[in-house]
Each structure stands twice: as C-alpha cells, then as structure tokens.
Backbone bond lengths (Angstrom), bond angles and torsions (degrees), N, CA, C in turn:
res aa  C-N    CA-C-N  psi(-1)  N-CA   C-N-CA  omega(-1)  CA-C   N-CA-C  phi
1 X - - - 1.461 - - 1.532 109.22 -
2 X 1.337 110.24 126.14 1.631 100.38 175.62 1.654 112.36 -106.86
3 X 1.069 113.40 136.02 1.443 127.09 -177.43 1.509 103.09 -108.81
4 X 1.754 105.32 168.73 1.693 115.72 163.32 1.125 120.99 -118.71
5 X 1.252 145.76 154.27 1.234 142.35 -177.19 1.656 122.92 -176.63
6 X 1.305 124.88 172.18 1.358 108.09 -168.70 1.809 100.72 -103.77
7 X 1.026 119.89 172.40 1.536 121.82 172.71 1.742 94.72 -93.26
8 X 1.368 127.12 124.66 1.536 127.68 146.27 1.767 111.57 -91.14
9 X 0.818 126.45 -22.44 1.586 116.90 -175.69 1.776 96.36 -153.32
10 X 1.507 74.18 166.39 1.801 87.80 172.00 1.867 90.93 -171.09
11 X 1.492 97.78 152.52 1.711 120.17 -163.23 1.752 98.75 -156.96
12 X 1.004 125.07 127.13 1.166 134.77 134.39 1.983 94.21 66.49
13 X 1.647 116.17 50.52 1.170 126.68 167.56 1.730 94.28 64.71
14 X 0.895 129.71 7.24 2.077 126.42 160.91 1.597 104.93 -96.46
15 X 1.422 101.04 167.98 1.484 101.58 -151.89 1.547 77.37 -155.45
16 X 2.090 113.71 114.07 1.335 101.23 148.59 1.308 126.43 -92.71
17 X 1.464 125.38 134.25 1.408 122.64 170.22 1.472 126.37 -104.69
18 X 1.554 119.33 130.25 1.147 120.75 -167.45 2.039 95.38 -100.27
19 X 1.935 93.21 124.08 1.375 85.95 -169.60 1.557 100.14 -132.61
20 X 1.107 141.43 113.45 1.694 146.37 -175.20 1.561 90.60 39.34
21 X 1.498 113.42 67.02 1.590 100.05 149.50 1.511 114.72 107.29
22 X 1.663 95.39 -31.23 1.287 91.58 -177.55 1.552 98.05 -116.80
23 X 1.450 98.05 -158.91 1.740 121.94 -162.33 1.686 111.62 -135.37
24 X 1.567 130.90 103.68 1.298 109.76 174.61 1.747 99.70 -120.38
25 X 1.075 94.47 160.03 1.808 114.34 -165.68 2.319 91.41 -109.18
26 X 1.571 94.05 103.44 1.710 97.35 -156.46 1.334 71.46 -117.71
27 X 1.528 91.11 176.93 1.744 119.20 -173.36 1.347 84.63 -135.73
28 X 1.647 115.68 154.47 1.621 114.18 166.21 1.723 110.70 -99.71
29 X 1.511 109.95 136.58 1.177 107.24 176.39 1.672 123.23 -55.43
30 X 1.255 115.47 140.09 1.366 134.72 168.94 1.115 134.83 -11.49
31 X 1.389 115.46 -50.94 1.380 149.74 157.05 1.750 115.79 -44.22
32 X 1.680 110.38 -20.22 1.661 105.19 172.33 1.106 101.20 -85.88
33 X 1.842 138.23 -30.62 1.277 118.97 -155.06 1.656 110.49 -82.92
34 X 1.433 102.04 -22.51 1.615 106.26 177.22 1.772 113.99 -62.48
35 X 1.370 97.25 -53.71 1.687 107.01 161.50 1.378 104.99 -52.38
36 X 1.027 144.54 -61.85 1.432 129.60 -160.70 1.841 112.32 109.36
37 X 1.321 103.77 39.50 1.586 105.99 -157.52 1.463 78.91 -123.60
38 X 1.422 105.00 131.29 1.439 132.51 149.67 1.534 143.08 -93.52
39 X 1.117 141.31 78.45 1.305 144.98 -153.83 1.666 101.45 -56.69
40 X 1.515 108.29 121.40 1.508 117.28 -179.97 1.988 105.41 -111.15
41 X 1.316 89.57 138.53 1.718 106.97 155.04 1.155 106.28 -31.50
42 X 1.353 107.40 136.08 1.818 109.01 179.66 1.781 120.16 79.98
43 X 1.184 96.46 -9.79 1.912 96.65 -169.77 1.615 102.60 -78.30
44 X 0.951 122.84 151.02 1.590 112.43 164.85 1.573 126.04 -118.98
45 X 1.038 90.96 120.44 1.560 106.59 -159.44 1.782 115.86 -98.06
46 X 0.975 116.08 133.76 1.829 130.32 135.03 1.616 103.42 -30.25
47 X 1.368 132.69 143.01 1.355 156.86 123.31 1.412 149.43 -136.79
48 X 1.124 132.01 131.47 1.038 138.27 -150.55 1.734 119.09 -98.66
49 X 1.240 113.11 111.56 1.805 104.64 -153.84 1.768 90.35 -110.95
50 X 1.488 94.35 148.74 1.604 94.43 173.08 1.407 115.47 -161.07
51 X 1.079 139.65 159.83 1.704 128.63 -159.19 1.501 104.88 -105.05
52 X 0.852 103.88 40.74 2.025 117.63 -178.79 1.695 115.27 -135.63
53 X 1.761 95.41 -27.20 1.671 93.33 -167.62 1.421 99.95 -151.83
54 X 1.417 111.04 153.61 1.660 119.46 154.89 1.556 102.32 -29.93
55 X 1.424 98.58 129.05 1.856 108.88 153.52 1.759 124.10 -63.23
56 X 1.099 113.13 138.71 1.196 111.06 -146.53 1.719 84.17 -127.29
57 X 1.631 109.66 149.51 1.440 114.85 178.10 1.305 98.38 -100.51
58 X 1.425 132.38 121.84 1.433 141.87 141.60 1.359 154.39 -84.24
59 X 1.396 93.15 1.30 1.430 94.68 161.44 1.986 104.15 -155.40
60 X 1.015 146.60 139.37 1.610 147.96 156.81 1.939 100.30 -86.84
61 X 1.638 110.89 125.23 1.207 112.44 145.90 1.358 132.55 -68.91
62 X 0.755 141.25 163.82 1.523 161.67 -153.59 1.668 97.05 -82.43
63 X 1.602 81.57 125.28 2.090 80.13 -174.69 1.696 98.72 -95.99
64 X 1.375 99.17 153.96 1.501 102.78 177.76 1.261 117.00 -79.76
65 X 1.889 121.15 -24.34 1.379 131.40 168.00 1.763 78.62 -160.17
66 X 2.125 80.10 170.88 1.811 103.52 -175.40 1.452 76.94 -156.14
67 X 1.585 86.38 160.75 1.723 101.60 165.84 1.798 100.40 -147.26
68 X 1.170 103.70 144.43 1.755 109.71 -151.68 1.681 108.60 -77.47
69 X 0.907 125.80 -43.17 1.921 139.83 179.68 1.748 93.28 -138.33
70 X 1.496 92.24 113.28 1.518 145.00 -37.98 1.607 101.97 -47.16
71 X 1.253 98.24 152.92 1.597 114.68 167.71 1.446 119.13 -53.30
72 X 0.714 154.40 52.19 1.544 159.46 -167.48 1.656 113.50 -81.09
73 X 1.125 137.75 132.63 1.678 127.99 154.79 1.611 110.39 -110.40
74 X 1.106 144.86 172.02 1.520 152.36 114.79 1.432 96.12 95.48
75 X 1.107 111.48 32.81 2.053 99.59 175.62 0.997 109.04 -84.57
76 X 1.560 117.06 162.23 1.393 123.35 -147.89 2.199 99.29 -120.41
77 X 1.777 87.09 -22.64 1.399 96.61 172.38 1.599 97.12 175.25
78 X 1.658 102.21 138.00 1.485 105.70 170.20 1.480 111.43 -88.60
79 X 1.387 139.60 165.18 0.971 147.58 167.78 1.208 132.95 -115.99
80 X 1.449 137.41 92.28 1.691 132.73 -151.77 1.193 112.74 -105.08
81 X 1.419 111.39 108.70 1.773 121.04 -177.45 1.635 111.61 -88.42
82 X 1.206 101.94 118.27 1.684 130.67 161.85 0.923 122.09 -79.88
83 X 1.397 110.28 110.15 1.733 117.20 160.67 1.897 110.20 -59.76
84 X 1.012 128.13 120.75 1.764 123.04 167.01 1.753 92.65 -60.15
85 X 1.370 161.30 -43.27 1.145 165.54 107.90 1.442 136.72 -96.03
86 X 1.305 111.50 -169.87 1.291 106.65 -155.02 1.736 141.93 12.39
87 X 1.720 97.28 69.64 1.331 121.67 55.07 1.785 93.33 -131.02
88 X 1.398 123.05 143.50 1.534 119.84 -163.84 1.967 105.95 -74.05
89 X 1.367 80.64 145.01 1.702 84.67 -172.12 1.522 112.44 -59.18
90 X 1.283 100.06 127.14 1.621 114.48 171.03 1.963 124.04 -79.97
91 X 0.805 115.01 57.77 1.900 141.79 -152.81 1.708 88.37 -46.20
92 X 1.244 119.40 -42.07 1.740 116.24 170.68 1.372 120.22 -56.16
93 X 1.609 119.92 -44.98 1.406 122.42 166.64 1.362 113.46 -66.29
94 X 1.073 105.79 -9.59 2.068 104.08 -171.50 1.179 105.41 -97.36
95 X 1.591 130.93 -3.52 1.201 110.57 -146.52 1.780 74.62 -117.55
96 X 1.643 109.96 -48.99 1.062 119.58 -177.85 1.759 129.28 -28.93
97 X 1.361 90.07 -60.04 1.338 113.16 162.56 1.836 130.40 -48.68
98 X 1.529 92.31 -36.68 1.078 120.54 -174.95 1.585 125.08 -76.53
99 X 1.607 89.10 -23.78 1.590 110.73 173.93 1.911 97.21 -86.94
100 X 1.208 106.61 -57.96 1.615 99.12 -175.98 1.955 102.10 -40.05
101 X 1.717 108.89 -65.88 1.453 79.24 -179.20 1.580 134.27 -29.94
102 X 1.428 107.80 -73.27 1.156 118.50 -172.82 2.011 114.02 -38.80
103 X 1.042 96.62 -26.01 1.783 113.24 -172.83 1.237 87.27 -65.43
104 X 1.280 134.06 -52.01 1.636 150.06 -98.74 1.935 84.53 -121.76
105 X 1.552 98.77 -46.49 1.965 104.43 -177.63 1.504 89.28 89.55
106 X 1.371 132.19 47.72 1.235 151.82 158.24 1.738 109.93 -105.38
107 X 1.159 108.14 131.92 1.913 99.18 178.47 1.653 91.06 -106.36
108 X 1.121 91.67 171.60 1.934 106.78 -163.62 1.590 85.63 -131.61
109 X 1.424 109.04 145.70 1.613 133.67 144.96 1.204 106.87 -112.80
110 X 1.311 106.90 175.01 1.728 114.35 -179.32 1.433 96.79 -161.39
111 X 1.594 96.33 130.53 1.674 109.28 -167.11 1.518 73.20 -124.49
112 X 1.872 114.39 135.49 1.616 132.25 139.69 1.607 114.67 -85.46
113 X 1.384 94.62 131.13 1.855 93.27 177.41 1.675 95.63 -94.67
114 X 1.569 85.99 -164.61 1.534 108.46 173.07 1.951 117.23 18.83
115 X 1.708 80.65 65.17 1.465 92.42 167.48 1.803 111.14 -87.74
116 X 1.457 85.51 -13.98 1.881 79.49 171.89 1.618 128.28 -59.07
117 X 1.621 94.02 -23.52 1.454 117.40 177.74 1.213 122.30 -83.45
118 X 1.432 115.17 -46.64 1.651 126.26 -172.94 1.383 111.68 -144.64
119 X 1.452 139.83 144.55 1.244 122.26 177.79 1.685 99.29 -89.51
120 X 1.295 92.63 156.73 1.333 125.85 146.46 1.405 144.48 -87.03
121 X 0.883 125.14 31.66 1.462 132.11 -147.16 2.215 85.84 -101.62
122 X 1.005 123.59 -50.91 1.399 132.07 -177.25 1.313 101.06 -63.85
123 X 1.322 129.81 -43.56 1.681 107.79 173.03 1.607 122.67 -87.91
124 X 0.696 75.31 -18.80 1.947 88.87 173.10 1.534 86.01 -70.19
125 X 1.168 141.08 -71.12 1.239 155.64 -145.90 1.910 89.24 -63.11
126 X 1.238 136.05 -41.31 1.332 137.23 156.06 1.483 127.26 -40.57
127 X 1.949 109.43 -61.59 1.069 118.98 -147.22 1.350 109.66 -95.69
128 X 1.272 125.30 -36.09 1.508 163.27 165.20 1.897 97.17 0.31
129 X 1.151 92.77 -54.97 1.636 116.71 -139.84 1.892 91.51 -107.34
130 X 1.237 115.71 0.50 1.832 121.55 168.53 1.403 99.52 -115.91
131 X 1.559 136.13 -46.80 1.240 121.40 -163.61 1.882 100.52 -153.15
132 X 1.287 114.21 177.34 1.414 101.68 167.11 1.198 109.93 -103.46
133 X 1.598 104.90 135.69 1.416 149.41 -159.31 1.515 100.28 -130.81
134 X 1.967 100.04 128.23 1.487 115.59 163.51 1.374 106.48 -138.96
135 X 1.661 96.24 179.18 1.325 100.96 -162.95 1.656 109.68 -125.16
136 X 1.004 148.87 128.14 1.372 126.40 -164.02 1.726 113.87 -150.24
137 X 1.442 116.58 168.25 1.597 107.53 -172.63 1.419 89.96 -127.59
138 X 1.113 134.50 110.05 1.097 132.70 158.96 1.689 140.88 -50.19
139 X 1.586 95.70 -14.04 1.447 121.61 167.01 1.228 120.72 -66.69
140 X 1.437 108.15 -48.92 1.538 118.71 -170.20 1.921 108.91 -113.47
141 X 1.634 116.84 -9.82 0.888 115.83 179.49 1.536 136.29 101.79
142 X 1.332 105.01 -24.27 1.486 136.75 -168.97 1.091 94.93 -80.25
143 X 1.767 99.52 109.06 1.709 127.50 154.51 1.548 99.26 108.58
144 X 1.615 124.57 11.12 1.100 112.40 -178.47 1.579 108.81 -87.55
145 X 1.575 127.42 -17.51 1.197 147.00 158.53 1.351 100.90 -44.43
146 X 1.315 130.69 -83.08 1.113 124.40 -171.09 1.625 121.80 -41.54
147 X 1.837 113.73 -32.48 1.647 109.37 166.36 1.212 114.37 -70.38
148 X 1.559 133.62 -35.40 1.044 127.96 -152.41 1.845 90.81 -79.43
149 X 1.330 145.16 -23.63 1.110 152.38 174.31 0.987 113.16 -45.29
150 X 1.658 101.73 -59.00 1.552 118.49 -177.23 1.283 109.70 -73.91
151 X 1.146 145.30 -11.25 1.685 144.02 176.32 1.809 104.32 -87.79
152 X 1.818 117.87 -4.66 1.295 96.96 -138.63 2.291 85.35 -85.72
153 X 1.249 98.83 157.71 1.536 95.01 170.38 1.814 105.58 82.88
154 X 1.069 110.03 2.76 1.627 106.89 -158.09 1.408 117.72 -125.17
155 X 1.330 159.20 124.46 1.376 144.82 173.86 1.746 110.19 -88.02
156 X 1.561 99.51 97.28 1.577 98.66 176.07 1.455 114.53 -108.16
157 X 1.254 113.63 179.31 1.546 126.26 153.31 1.429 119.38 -119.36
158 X 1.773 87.31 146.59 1.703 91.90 178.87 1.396 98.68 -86.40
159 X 1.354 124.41 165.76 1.681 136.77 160.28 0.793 102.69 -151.78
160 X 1.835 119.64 157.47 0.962 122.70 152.45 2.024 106.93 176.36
161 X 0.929 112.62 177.73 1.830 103.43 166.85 1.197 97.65 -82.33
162 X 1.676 87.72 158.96 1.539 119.05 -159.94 1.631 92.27 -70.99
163 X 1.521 114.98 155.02 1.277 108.59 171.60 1.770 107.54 88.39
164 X 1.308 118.08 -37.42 2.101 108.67 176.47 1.608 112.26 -65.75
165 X 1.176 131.65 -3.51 1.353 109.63 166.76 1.977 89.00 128.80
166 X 0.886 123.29 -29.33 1.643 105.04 -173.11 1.599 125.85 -20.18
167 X 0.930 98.70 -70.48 1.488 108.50 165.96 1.466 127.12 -24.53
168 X 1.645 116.90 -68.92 0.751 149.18 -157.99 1.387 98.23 -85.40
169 X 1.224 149.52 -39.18 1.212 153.02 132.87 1.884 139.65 -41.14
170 X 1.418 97.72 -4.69 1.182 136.64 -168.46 1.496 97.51 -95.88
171 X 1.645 112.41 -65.17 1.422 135.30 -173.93 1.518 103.94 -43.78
172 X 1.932 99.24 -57.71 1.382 111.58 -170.73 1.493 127.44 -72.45
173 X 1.433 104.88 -8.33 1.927 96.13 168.90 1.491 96.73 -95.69
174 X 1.483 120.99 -47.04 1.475 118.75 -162.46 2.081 109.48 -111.23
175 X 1.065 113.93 55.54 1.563 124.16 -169.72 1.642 95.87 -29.25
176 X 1.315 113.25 -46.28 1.802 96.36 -166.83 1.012 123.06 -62.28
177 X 1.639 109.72 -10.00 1.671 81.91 164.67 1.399 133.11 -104.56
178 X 1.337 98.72 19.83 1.392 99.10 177.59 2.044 132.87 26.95
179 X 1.636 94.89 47.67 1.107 81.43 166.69 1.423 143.55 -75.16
180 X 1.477 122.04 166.67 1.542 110.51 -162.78 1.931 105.77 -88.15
181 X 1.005 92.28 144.91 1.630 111.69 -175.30 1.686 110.46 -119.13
182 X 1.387 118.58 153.54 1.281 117.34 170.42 1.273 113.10 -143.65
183 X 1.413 107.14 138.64 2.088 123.68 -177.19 2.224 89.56 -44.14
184 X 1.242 83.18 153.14 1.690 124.59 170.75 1.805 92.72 -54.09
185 X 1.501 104.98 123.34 1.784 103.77 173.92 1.866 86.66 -85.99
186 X 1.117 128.09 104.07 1.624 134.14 147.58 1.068 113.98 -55.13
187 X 1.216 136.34 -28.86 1.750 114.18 159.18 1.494 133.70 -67.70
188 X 1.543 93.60 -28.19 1.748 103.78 -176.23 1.873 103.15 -103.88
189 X 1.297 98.65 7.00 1.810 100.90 -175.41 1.087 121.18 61.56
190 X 1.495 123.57 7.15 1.587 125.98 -171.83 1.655 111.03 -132.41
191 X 1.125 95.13 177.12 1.728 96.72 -178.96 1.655 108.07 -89.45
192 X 0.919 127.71 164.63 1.950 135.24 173.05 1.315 107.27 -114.81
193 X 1.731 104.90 111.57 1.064 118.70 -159.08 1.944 112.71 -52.83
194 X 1.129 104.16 140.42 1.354 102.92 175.87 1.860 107.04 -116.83
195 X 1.315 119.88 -34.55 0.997 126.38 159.82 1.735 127.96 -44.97
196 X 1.540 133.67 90.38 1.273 142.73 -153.49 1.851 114.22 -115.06
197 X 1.095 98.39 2.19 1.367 104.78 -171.47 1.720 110.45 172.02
198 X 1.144 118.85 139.54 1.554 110.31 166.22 1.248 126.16 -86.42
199 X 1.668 115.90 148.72 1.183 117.57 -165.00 1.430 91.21 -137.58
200 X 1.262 129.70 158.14 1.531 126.78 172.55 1.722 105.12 -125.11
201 X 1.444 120.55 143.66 1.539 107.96 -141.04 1.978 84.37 -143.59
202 X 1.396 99.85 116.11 1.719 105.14 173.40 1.345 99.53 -80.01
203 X 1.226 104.27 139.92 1.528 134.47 -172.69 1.534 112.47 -109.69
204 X 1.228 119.59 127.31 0.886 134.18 148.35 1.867 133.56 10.93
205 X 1.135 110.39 -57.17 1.241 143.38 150.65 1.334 143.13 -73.34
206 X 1.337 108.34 9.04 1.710 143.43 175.90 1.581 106.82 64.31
207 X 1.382 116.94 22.28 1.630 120.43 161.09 1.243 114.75 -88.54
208 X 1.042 116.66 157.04 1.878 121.27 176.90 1.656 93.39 -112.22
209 X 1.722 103.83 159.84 1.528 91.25 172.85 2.019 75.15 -151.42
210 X 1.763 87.84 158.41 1.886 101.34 169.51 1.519 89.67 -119.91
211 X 1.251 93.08 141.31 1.611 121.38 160.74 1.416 144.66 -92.62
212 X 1.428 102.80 53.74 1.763 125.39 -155.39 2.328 96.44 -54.57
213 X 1.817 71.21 173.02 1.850 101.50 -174.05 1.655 84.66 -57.95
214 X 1.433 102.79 -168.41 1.428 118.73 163.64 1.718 104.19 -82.83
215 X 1.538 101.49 178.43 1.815 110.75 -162.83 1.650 82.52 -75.91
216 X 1.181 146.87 13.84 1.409 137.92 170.88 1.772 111.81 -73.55
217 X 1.560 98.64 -44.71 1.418 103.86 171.99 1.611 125.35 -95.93
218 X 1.586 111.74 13.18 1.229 128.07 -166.04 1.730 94.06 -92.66
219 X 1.500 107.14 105.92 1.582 117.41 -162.66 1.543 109.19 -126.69
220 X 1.455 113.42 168.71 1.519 118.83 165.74 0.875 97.22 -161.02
221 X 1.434 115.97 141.34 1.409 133.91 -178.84 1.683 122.80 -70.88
222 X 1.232 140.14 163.74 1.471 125.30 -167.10 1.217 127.31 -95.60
223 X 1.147 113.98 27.11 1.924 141.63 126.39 1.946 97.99 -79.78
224 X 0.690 133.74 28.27 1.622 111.48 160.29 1.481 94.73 -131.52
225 X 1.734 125.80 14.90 1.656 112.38 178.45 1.430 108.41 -62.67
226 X 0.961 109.09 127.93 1.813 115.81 160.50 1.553 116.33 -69.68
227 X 1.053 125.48 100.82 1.684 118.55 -164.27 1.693 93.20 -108.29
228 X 1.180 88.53 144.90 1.802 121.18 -167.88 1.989 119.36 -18.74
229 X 1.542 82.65 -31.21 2.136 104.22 -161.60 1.845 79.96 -74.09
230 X 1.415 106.59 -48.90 1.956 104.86 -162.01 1.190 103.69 -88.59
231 X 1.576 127.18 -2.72 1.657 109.14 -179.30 1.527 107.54 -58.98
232 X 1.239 122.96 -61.72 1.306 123.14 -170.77 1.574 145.06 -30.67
233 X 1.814 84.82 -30.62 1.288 104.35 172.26 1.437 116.05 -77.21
234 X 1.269 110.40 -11.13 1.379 117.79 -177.62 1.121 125.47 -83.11
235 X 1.215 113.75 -6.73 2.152 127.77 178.04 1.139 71.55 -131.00
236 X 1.756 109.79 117.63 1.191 146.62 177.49 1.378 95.25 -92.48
237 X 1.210 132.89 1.63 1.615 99.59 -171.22 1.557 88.42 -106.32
238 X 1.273 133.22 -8.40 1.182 137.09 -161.23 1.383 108.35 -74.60
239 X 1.837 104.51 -29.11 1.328 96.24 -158.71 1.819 114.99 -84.01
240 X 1.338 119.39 10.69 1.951 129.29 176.67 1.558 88.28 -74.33
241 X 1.391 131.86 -11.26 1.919 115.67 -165.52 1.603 85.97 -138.51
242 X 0.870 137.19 3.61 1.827 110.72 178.24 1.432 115.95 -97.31
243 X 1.437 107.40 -12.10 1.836 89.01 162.76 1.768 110.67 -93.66
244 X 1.251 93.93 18.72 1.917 96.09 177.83 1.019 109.33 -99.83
245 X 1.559 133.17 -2.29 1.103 132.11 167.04 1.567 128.80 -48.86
246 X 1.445 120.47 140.11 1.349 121.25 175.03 1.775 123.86 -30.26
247 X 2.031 94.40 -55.29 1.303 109.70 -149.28 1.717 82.14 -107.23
248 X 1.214 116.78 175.49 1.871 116.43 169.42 1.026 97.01 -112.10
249 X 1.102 145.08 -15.28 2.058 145.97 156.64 1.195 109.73 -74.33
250 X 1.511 150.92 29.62 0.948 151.70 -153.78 1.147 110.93 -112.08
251 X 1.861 123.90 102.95 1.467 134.29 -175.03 1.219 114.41 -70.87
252 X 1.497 128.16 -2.56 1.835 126.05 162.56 1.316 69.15 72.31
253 X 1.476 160.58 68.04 1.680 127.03 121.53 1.216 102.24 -127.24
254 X 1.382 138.48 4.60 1.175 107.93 178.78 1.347 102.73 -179.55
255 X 1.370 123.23 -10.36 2.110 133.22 154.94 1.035 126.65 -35.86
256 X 1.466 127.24 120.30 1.360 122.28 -151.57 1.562 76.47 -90.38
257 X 1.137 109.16 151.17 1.893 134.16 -173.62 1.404 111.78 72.87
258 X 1.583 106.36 31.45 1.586 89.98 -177.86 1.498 95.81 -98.21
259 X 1.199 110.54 144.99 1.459 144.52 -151.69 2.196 101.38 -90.97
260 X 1.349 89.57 -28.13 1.398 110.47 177.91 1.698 111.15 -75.78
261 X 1.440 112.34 -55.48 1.260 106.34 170.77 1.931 119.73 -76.11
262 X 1.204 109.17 -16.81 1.379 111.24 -172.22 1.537 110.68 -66.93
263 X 2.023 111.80 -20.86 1.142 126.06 -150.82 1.494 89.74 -117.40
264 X 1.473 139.70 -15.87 1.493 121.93 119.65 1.583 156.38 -52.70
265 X 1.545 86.76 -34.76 1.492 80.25 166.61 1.842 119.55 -99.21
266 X 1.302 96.67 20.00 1.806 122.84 154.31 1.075 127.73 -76.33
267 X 1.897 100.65 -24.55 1.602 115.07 163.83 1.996 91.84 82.20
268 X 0.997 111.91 23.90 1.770 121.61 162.83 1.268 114.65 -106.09
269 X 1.351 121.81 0.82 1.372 102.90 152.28 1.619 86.95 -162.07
270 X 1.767 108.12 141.51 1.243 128.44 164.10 1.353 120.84 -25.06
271 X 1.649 118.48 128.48 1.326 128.08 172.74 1.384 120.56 -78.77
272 X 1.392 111.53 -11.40 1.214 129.42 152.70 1.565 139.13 -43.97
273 X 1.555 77.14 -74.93 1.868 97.22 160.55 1.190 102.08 -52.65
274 X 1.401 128.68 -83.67 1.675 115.71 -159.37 1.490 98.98 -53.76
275 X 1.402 141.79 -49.87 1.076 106.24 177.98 2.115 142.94 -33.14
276 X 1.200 102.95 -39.95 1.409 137.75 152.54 1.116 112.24 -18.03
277 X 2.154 93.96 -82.43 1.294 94.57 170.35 1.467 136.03 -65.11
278 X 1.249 118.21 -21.24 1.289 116.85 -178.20 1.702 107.00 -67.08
279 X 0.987 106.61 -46.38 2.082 110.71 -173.57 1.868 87.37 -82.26
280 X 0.946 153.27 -9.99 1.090 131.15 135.09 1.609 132.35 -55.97
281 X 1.082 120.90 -45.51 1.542 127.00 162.42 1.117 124.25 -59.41
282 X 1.389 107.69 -33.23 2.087 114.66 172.06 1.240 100.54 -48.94
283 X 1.572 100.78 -53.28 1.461 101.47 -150.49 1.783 118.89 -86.17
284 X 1.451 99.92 -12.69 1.362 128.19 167.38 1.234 100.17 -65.92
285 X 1.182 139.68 -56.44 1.356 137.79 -175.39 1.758 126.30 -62.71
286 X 1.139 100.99 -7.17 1.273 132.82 -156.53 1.647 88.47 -87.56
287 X 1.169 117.24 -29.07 1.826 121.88 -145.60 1.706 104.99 -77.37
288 X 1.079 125.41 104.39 1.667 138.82 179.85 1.234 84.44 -22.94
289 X 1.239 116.42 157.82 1.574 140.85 171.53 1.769 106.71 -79.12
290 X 1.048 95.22 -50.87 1.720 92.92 159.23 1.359 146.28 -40.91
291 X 1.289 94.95 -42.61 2.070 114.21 164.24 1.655 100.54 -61.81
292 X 1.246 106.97 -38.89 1.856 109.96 -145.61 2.159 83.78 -85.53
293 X 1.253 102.27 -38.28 2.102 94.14 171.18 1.618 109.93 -75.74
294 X 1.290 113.46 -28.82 1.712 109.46 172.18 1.531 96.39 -50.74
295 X 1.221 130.09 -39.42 1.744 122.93 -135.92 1.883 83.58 -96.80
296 X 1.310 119.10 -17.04 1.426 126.01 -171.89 1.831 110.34 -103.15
C-alpha cells in the first residue's frame, strides 16, 4: 500500500513519517543512495507499507527550498532567536544568515530573549522595519503569545546560538513537550548544546516548527554562495534607493552618489546592516572565478 506523508525526524538513516494521524518509522529505498538523494525534514514523501517489512519511502516531491546543515526542505520561514546577552547578539551572523534566507525565498522573523536581563529596544529598533521582530522573557513568558501566533499555519525553524533561549521558548508556546534545556556555560560564555538531532514538532495551532543546532551548524553548500551581483537583493530594504544610484554598477559600499549609503547616513536604513553588507561583498568578491562558472 503506498501512502503520503511528511518526514518529522530522521536518526541513524530511519525516517519518521507523520501520515493522516499517524506515525511510521520508514527506511529510504536503495535507489536514493546511488543517486545521491538525501531525504530531508519537511520533504513529503510517497511510502510503501507492508506486513512483512519496514515501510519504505519511494518517491520525495519536489522541495520549494532546502537548506543543507540542518537538512531542512519546504519552510515557509525560519525564525532566529537572540539572546539581548549572554551570549550578546552577533548582528553580522544574523544578518548573514539572514541574507541566505532571503536568497533561499525563505522569510526570517527574529525573536530577542532575555529581555528580563537586557533590553532590546535598539535591535528591534533595526529589525522591525525588514521582517517581524519580537521581544520576549522566557522567565515570565511575555511576548511568547505573540510568536506562537506568528508560527500558527506555517512550517518554520527555530535558530539561533546555543545558549539564546530556543529551547526555553519552545517549552513556552507548546509546554507538552517539555523539551530539555540547559543553564548558560559562564566559563565558556556560551550555551551547551542541548539540541542533538532535529525533530519537527506540530503545534498546537496547526503550525509545525524544527528545532535546529546553533548558527555554528547552520550551513549551505557551495551552490548556495551569494556572489557580490545577488547580494543586494538580499537586504530588502536596500532595494526603495538602489536604482537611485548615480552609477548603474554601483556596489552601495563606497560610490560617491550612491543613493544606498546617502539613505544610511539619513538614518533610513541601519549602519549595521550596511555594515553586513559591506563585509559581505568583500568577501563575495573574494569568490575564484571558477565557483562563479560552476554556478553557470
């Protein structure tokens, strides 16, 4: 009998699939490893059930996007949780990341934790105005309503470094599952990973959400480089001033009449962000000519 269903987890080459209600524990047929096909969280698959053997997945539909570490397919939007401190937000990794979504046709939120500790009011005051951004205490609970809203209907992922609250924010929209969390390592300044594998977890509110590594294991393979010509498009706020530019080759970092920087130091878009972008384009520029004909 072949059924459909989505993959929520996978361990050690098994694959659970959640299919009308239920749950089967599948293996992928033989035939992907010769291809080179990897069955990802989120994919929705064909399987084949029979009263003699493990159910077996036979066919993956066509993902609309993937992102390589963690394995992910078909998200609808990732979600990147900020510690306000311990460990203090790194705004270059956020943005970075933040550009792959957007590359990717992934939308991003951004939740700050531990406002009980530090405000947030200055990064919110950044992000607000590119994507929706909240702010929340995981202690007392306040503002975790408002994420769980925003997840409802939607298949996202959490991210973030180890130690900003994922977990613990996890607990607080959906308590039953009580996943396990661990205190801040203060000697090493970071959190100890508690996250060991991905799992994707139906909510309450008929959204699914995955619960990725920290942004350490948050990867793309070298078909996902963003090279210098497409960064731009990727900080969406950039794009109301980049055809106002002087020159029409104009890299927004440093062209006198660029319309992009004039509309930062206007204080209309974060000095932050363009900072971002600028050490993104260095390093974009950086990319062998060879990678950039692989991608052609």
């Amino acid at each position: 009998m072949i059924k459909k269903g989505t993959i929520i987890s996978s361990l050690g080459g098994q694959y659970k699939v959640a299919s009308d209600g239920e749950e089967y524990i599948c293996a992928a047929k033989g035939a992907f490893r010769a291809k080179e096909i990897t069955p990802y969280c989120g994919d929705n698959v064909s399987f084949e059930v029979s009263e003699s053997s493990m159910p077996v997945i036979m066919d993956i539909s066509q993902r609309k996007n993937e992102i390589i570490r963690p394995p992910l397919a078909n998200l609808d939007q990732i979600v990147f949780v900020i510690s306000t401190c311990e460990p203090i937000p790194n705004l270059l990794l956020l943005d970075k990341f933040m550009a792959v979504a957007e590359y990717k046709g992934i939308a991003s939120a951004v939740v700050f934790t531990k406002t009980d500790k530090a405000p947030a009011d200055k990064y919110v005051g950044i992000y607000s105005n590119i994507c929706p951004t909240f702010t929340v205490n995981n202690i007392s609970g306040d503002g975790c309503e408002q994420v769980k809203n925003a997840l409802s209907g939607k298949f996202s992922a959490l991210a973030g470094n180890s130690g900003s609250g994922k977990s613990s924010l996890l607990n607080n929209i959906c308590p039953e599952l009580n996943i396990e969390t661990s205190e801040i390592s203060r000697k090493l300044g970071r959190g100890k990973h508690t996250t060991r594998r991905i799992d994707i977890y139906k909510l309450g509110n008929g959204g699914y959400i995955a619960d990725t590594p920290g942004f350490s294991t948050f990867e793309t393979n070298m078909y996902d480089i963003i090279f210098k010509d497409e960064l731009v498009h990727c900080f969406k706020e950039f794009s109301e001033y980049t055809d106002k530019c002087m020159f029409h080759d104009c890299s927004h970092t440093k062209e006198k009449g660029c319309a992009v920087i004039e509309a930062v130091e206007a204080g209309l878009i974060s000095k932050s962000r363009h900072h971002s972008y600028c050490v993104m384009y260095e390093e974009a520029a950086k990319i062998a000519p060879w990678e950039q004909k692989k991608r052609k």
